[in-house]
C-alpha positions in Angstrom: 12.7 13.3 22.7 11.4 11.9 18.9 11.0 14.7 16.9 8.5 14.5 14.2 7.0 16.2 11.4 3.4 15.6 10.1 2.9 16.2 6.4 -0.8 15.4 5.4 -3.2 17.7 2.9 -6.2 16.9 5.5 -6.0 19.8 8.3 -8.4 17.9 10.4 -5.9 14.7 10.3 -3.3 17.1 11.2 -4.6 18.5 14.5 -5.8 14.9 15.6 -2.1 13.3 15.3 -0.8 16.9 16.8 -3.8 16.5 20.1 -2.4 12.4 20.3 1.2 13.0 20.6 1.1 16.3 22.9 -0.6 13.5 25.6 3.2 11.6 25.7 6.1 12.6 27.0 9.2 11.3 24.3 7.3 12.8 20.9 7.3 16.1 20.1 5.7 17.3 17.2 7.9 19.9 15.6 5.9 21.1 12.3 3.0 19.8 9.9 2.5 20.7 6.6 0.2 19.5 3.7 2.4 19.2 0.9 5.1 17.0 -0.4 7.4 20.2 -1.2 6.2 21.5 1.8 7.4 18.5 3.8 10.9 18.3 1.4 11.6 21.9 2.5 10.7 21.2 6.4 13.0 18.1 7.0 16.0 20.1 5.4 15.6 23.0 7.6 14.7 21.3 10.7 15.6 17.4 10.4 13.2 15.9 12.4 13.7 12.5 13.5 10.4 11.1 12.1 8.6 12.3 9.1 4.7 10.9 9.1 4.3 10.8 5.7 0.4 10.6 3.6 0.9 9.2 -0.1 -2.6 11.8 -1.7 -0.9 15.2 -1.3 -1.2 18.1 -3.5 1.9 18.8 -5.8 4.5 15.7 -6.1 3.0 13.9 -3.4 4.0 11.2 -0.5 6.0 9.0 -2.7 8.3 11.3 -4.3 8.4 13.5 -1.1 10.2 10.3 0.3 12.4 9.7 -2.5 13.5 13.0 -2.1 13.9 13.0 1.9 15.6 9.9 2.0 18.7 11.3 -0.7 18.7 14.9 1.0 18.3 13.9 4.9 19.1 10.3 5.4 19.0 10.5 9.4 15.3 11.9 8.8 13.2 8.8 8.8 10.0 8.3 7.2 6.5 6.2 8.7 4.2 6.6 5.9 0.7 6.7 7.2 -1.6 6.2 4.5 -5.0 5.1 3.3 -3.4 4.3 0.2 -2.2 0.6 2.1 -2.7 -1.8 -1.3 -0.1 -3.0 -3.4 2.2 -2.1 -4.9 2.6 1.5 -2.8 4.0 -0.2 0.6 6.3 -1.9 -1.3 7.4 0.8 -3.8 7.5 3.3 -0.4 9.9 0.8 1.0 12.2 0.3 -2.0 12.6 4.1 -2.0 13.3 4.1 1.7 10.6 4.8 4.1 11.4 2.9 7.2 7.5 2.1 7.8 4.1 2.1 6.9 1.0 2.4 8.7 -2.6 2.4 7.8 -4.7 5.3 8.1 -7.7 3.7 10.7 -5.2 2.1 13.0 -5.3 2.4 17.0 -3.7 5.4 18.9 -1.2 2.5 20.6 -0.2 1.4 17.2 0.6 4.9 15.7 2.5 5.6 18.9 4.4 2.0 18.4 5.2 2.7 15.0 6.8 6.0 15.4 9.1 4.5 18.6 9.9 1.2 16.7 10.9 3.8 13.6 12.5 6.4 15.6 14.8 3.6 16.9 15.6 2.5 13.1 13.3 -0.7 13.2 10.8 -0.8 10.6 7.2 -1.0 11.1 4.4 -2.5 8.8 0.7 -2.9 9.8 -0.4 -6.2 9.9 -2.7 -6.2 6.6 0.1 -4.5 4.7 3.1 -7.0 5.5 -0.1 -9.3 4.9 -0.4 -7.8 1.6 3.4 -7.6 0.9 3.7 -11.7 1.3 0.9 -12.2 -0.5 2.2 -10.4 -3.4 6.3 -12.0 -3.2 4.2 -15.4 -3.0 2.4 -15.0 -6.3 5.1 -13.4 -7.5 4.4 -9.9 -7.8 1.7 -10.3 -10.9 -1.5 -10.3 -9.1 -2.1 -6.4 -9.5 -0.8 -4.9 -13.0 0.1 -1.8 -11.2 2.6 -4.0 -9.5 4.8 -3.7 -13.0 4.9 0.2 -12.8 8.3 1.7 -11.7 7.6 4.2 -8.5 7.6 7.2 -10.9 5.7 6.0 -13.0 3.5 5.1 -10.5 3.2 8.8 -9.0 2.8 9.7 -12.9 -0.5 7.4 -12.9 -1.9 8.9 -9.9 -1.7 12.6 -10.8 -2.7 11.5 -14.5 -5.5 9.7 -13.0 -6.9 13.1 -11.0 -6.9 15.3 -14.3 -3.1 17.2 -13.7 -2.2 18.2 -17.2 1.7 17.5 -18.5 3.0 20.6 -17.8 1.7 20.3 -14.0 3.2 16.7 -14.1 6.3 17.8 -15.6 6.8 20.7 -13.1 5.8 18.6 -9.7 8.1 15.6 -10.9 11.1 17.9 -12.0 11.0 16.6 -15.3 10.3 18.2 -18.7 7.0 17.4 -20.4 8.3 15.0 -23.1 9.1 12.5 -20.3 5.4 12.8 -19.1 4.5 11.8 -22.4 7.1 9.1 -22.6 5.4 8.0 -18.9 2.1 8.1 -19.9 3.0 5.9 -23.5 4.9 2.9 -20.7 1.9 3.0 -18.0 -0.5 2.4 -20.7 1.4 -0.4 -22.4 2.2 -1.7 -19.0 -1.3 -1.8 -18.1 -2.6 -2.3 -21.5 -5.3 0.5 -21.5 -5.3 3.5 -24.0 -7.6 6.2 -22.4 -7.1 8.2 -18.7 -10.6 7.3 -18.2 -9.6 3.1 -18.4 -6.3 4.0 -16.2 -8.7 5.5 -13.2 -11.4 2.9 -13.6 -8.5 0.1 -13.3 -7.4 1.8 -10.5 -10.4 1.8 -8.8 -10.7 -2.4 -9.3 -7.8 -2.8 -7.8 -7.9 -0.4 -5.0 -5.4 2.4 -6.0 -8.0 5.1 -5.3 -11.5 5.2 -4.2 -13.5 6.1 -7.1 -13.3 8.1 -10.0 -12.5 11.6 -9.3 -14.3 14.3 -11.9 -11.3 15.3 -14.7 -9.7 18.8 -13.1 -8.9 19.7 -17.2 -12.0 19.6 -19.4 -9.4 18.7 -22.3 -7.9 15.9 -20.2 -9.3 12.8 -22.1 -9.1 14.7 -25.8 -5.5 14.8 -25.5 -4.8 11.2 -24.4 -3.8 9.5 -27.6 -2.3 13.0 -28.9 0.0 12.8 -26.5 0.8 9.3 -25.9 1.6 9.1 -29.5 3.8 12.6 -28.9 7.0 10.7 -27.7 8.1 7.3 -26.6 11.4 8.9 -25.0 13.0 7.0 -22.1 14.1 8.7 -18.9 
């Protein structure tokens, strides 16, 4: 029996993976939860075999959820299943260990082949994103700039990118807020912006997110050049 865990933020998307696999007779779905933290906590109490993991999650999120997973519970495998299927987060979620990823949209057969072939320690990629994968190791990894972020700075963009202020970054990443500022300073050099505002609307052109989301902190894009400015510490 494939135990699994599903960690998504969407309640709905929850019950509908929860109603699929209670129709088979080798996947048992052992908890879900819509958190990263939630889903860190889960896997080291229970260590399910599979953890279905979504990237857009209140708190640290998918990618750093997985980071954490893979060091903490290495027999605890995780099929991302995400919407979020553009470069660079398949490859970044690779690199950091997850042993698949699937597209959000995908077939019932296709979820159900993904979690056996990752159960059984194969990986599994949907056919746009290993698509999307040789595309980008073919034009050599430049065609999106995202593609020159580090995975944390990465997760730093997208919570930067929905309004999170540094002390919320600071306390979901386990870091202390000068390295937020030291984040921030990088991803806008890297990307060669100099606002929040330009960091969501290039994410947007190149498919990061879907569109711009309305700032959570009304002194968000005040505090942008204050605080890039505030330290260019390295991690």
């Amino acid at each position: 029996m494939i135990k699994i865990l599903i960690a998504d933020d969407h309640q709905l998307v929850r019950h509908g993976l929860k109603s699929l696999f209670k129709a088979t007779s080798d996947i048992e779905v052992i908890g879900d939860v819509g958190t990263g933290e939630e889903a860190i906590d889960f896997t080291k109490e229970h260590h399910p075999d599979v953890v279905l993991m979504d990237i857009r999650m209140p708190g640290i999120g998918g990618l750093e959820a997985t980071r954490k997973i893979v060091r903490s519970c290495p027999e605890s495998r995780i099929l991302v299943v995400s919407s979020c299927d553009v470069e660079p987060f398949p490859s970044i979620l690779l690199e950091v260990g997850a042993t698949g990823f699937l597209s959000k949209g995908g077939s019932d057969a296709e979820m159900l082949a993904a979690v056996r072939a990752v159960a059984s320690g194969e990986q599994y990629l949907s056919p746009n994103v290993a698509e999307a994968i040789n595309e980008r190791a073919q034009n050599g990894g430049n065609e999106s700039p995202f593609n020159a972020l580090s995975s944390k700075e990465l997760q730093a963009a997208l919570m930067l990118i929905s309004g999170k202020k540094n002390k919320h970054i600071a306390e979901s990443m386990y870091i202390d807020t000068k390295t937020v500022c030291s984040y921030r300073y990088r991803i806008y050099e890297k990307l060669h912006i100099t606002t929040d505002v330009e960091l969501a609307l290039l994410a947007v052109h190149y498919g990061i997110i879907d569109d711009v989301p309305m700032p959570a902190d009304d002194d968000v894009t005040s505090k942008n050049n204050t605080d890039v400015g505030a330290s260019t510490q390295k991690e």
